[in-house]
VEXDREN-2710 file (C-alpha; in Angstrom, 1 decimal):
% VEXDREN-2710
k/r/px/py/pz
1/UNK/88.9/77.4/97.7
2/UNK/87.3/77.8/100.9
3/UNK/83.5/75.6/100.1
4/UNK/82.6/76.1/103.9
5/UNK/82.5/79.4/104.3
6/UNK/79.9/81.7/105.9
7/UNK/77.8/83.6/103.1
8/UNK/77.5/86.0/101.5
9/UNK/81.4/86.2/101.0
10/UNK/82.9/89.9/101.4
11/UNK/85.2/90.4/98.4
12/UNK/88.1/92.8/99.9
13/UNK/89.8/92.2/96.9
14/UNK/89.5/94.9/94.6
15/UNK/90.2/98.2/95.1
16/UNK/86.4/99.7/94.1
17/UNK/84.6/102.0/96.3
18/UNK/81.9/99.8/97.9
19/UNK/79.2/102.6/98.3
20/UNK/78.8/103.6/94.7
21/UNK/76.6/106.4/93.0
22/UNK/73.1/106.2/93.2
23/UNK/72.9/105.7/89.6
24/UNK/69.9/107.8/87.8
25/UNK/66.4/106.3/86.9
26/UNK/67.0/105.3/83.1
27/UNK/64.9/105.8/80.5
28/UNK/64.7/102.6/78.5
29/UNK/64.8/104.5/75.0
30/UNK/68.7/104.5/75.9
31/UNK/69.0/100.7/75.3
32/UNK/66.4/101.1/71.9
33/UNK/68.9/103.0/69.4
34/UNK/72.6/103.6/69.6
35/UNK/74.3/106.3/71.3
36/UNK/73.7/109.8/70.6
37/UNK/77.1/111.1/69.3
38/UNK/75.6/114.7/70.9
39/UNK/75.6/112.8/74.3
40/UNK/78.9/111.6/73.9
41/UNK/80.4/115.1/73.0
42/UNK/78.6/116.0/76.2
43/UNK/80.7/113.4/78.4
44/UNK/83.7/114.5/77.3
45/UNK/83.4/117.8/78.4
46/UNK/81.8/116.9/81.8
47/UNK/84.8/114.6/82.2
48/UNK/86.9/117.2/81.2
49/UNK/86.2/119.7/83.8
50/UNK/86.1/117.1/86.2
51/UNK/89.5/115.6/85.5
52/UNK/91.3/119.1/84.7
53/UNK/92.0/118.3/80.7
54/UNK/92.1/121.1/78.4
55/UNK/89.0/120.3/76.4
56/UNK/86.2/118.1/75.4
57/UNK/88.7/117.8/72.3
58/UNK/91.4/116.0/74.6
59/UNK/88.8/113.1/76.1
60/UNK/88.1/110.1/74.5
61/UNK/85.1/108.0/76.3
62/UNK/85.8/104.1/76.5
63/UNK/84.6/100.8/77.3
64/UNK/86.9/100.2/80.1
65/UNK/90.8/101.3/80.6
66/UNK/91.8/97.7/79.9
67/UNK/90.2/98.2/76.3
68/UNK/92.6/101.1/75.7
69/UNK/95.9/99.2/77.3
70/UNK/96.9/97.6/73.7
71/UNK/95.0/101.1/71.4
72/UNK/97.7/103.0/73.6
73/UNK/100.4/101.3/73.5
74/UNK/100.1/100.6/69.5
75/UNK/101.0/104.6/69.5
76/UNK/104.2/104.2/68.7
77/UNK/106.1/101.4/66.5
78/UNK/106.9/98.5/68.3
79/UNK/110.1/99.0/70.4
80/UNK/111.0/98.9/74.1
81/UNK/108.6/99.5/76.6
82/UNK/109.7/100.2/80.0
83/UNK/106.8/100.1/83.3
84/UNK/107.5/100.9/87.0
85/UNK/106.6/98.2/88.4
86/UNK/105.1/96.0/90.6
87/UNK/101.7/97.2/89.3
88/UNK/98.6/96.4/87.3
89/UNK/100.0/93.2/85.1
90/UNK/97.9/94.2/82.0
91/UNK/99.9/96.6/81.1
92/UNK/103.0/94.4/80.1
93/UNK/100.5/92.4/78.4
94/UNK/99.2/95.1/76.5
95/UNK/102.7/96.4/75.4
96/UNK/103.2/92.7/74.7
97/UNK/100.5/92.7/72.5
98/UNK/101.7/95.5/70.5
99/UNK/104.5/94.4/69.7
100/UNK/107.0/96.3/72.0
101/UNK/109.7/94.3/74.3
102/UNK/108.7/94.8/77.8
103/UNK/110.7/95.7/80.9
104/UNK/109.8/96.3/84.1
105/UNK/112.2/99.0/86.2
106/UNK/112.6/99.6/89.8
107/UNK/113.0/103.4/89.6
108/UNK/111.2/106.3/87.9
109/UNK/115.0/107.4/86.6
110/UNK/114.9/104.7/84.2
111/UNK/111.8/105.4/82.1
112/UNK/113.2/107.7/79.8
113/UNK/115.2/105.4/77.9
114/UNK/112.3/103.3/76.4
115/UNK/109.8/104.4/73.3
116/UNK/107.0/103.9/75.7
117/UNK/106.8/104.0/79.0
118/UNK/103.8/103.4/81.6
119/UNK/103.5/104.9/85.1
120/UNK/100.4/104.0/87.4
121/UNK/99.9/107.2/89.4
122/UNK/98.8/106.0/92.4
123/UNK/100.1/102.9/92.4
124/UNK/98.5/99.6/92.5
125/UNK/98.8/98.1/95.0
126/UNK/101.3/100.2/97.3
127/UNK/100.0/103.7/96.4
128/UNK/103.2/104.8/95.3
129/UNK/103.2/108.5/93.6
130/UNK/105.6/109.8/91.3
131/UNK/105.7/113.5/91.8
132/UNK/104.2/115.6/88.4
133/UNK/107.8/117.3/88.1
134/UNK/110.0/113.9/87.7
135/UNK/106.9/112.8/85.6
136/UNK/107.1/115.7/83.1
137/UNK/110.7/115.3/82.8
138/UNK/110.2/112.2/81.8
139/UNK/108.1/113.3/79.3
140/UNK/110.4/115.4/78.0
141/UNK/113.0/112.8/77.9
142/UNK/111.2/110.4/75.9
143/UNK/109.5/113.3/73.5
144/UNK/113.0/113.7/72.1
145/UNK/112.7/110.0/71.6
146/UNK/109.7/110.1/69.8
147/UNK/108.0/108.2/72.7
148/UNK/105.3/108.0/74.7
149/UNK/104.4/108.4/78.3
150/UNK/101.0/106.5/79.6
151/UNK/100.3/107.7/83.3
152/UNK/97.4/105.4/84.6
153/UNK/95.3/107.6/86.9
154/UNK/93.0/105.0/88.0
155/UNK/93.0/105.9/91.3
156/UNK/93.8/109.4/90.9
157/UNK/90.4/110.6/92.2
158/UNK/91.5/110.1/95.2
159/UNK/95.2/111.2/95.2
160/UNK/96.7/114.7/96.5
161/UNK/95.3/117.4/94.5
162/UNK/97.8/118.1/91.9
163/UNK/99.5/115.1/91.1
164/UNK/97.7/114.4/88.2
165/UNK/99.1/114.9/84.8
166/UNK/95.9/115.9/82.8
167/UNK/96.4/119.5/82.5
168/UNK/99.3/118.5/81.0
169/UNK/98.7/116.3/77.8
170/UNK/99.0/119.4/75.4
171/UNK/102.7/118.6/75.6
172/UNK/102.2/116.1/73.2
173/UNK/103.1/112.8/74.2
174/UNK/101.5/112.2/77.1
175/UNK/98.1/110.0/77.5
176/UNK/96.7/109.9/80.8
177/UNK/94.2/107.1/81.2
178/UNK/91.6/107.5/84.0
179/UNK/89.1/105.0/85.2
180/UNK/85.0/105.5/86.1
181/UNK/83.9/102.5/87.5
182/UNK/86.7/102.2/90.7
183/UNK/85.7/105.9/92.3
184/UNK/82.5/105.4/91.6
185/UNK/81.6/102.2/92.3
186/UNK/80.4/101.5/89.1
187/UNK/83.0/99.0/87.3
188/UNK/80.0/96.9/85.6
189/UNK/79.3/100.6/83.5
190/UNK/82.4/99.8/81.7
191/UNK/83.7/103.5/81.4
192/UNK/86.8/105.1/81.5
193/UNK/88.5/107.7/79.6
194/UNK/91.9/108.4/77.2
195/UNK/92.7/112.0/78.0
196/UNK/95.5/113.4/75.4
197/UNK/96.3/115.6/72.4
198/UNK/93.2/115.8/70.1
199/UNK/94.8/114.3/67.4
200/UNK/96.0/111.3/69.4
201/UNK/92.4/110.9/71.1
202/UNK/91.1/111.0/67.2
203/UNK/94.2/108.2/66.8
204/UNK/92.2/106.0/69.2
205/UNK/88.9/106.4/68.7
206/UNK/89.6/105.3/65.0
207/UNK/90.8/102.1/66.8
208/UNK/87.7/102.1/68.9
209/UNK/85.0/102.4/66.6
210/UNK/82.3/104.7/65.9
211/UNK/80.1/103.6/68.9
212/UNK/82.6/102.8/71.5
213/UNK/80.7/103.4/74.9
214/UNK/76.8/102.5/75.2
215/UNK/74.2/105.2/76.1
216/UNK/73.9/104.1/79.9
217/UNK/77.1/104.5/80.3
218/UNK/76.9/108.0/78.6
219/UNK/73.9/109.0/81.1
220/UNK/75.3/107.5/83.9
221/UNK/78.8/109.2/83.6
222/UNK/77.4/112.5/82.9
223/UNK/75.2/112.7/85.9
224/UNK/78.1/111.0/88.3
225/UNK/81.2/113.5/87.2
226/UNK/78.9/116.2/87.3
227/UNK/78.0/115.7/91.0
228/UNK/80.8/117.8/93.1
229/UNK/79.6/117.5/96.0
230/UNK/79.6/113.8/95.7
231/UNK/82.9/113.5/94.8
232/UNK/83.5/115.5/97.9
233/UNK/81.7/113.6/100.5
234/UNK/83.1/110.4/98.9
235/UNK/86.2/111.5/99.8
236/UNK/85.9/112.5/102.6
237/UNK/84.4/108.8/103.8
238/UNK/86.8/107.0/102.0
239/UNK/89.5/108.5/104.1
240/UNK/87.8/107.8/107.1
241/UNK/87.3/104.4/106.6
242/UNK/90.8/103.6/105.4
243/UNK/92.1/105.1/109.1
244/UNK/90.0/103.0/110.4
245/UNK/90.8/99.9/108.5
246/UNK/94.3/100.6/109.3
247/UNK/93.8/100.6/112.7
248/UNK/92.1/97.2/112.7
249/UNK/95.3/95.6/110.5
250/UNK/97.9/96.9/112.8
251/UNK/95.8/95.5/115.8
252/UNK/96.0/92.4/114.2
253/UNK/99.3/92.8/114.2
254/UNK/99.9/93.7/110.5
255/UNK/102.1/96.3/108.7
256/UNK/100.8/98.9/106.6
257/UNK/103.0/99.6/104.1
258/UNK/100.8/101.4/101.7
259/UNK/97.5/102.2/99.8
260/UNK/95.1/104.6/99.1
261/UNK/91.6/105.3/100.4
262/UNK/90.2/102.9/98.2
263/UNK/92.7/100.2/99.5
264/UNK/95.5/99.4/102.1
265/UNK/98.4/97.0/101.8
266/UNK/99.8/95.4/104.4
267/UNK/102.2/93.2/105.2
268/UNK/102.8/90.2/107.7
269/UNK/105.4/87.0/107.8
270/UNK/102.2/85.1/107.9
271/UNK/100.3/85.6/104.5
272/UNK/99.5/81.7/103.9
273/UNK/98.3/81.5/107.5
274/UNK/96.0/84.6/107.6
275/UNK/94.9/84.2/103.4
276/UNK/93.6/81.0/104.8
277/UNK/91.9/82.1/108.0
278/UNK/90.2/84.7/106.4
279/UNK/89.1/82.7/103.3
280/UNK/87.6/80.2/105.7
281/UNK/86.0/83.0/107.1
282/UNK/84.3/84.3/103.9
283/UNK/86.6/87.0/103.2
284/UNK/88.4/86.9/100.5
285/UNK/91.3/89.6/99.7
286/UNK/94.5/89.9/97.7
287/UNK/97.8/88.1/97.5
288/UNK/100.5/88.7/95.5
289/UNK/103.2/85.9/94.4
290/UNK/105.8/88.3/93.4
291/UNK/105.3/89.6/97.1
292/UNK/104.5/86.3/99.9
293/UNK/104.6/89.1/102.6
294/UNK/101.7/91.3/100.7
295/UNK/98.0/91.3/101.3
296/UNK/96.1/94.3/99.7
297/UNK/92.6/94.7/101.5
298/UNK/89.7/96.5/99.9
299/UNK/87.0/98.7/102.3
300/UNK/84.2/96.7/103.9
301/UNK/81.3/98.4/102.5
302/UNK/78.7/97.6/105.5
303/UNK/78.7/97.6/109.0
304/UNK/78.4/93.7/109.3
305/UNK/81.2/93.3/106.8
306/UNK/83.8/95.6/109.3
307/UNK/82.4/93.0/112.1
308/UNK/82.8/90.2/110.6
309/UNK/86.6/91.6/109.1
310/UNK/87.4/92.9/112.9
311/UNK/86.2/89.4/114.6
312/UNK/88.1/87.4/112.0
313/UNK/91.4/89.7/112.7
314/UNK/91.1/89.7/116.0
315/UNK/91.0/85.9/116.2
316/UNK/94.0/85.2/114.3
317/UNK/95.7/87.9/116.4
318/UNK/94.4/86.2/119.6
319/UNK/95.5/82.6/117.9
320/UNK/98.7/84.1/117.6
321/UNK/99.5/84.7/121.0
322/UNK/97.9/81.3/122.3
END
């Protein structure tokens, strides 16, 4: 798209934290035999304490959240599948997929009338959060249904303490889904986790296979959810260098309508114009079709990449007013 830009590119597109754990020296016996089922048992409950689920019993380790979109949704016999949208499209593929007929709503009032329904908590890409209240009523809602609600937590590490829903997945037909790789700046690990009921988590990981996450993973996982004060200091950053990416977008003249620490979305009558200006300055970040006015914008994770973002705002700005 843009052949003559300046290199390296700086790929604001995602949402993944740019400074990510300093993963641990790895001994290369890990790559010589299969995972140690031991190990794995081990994740789960590191994961468990870390995400606030009831057990190591309730966790299931996986390749990747986008593995378990389709396992998930094949919970409950095809039907109607209901998702608040605009969010993460692989999840109306993945209800596709299993069968269900797929509708996406407007409002969190309608999701109890469906035999599975799917909530990102915090959204992607406004940050939107349902509160835990409406999302257990909904829960209850669709349990006398016989469905199912999926709360994608991707992002939930670095939501409002208490809005997620994993203490809460001994009511029975709830699985929250929660994601390694975007926190930790790790996505290339391929690890997230399944966190429900144990016999729904034994559901999946029939699905999954006997061997479902590889032994890096396992080590690297363990050591990063482990590390409290990590999490803590990553937090901490992220927020401060969201503020501050907010205050370079509404210099430029931009909106911000939205986001979390790990991204902000903003919004402007001229997406096209800017898309292209920053493209041809060799940074690339995220439109939206559904949405012409949106452009989501990752953090910079060096101090040459908020340069070059703040030089390449602050022409367009200055074009603007020329």
């Amino acid at each position: 798209m843009f052949p003559d830009a300046p290199e390296p590119f700086i790929d604001l597109s995602t949402g993944i934290n740019p400074h990510p754990y300093p993963v641990p020296e790895l001994s290369s016996a890990l790559f010589e035999r299969l995972p140690d089922r031991a190990h794995v048992r081990r994740l789960a409950a590191v994961a468990a304490q870390c995400y606030g689920a009831p057990s190591a019993g309730h966790v299931l380790p996986a390749p990747g959240t986008q593995i378990l979109l389709p396992q998930v949704a094949m919970l409950v016999s095809p039907g109607r599948a209901t998702i608040l949208r605009t969010t993460y499209a692989e999840h109306q593929r993945a209800a596709s997929v299993a069968g269900h007929g797929v509708t996406e709503v407007s409002s969190a009032d309608q999701l109890g009338r469906a035999d599975l329904s799917v909530v990102v908590n915090p959204n992607n890409p406004d940050g939107r959060l349902v509160e835990r209240d409406t999302l257990l009523d909904i829960a209850d809602e669709l349990r006398r249904r016989g469905g199912i609600l999926v709360v994608d937590e991707s992002f939930a590490d670095v939501a409002p303490p208490g809005a997620t829903l994993a203490g809460d997945i001994g009511r029975g037909n709830i699985v929250v889904l929660r994601s390694f790789g975007k926190f930790y700046g790790l996505p290339g690990v391929r690890l997230s986790f399944a966190l429900a009921t144990p016999e729904i988590a034994s559901r999946l990981a029939a699905a999954l296979g006997p061997w479902p996450v590889s032994s890096a993973a396992v080590a690297v996982g363990r050591a990063a959810l482990a590390d409290s004060p990590w999490g803590e200091k990553t937090r901490a950053s992220l927020a401060e260098a969201a503020l501050r990416l907010d205050v370079l977008l509404a210099g430029a003249g931009l909106e911000v309508v939205g986001g979390t620490s790990l991204f902000r979305l903003a919004r402007t009558k001229e997406v096209a114009t800017l898309f292209r200006h920053l493209g041809e300055a060799g940074i690339y970040v995220r439109r939206f079709s559904e949405y012409p006015a949106w452009l989501r914008f990752g953090l910079p994770g060096n101090e040459d990449e908020w340069q070059r973002l703040r030089s390449a705002l602050m022409t367009f700005a200055s074009a603007k007013t020329t």
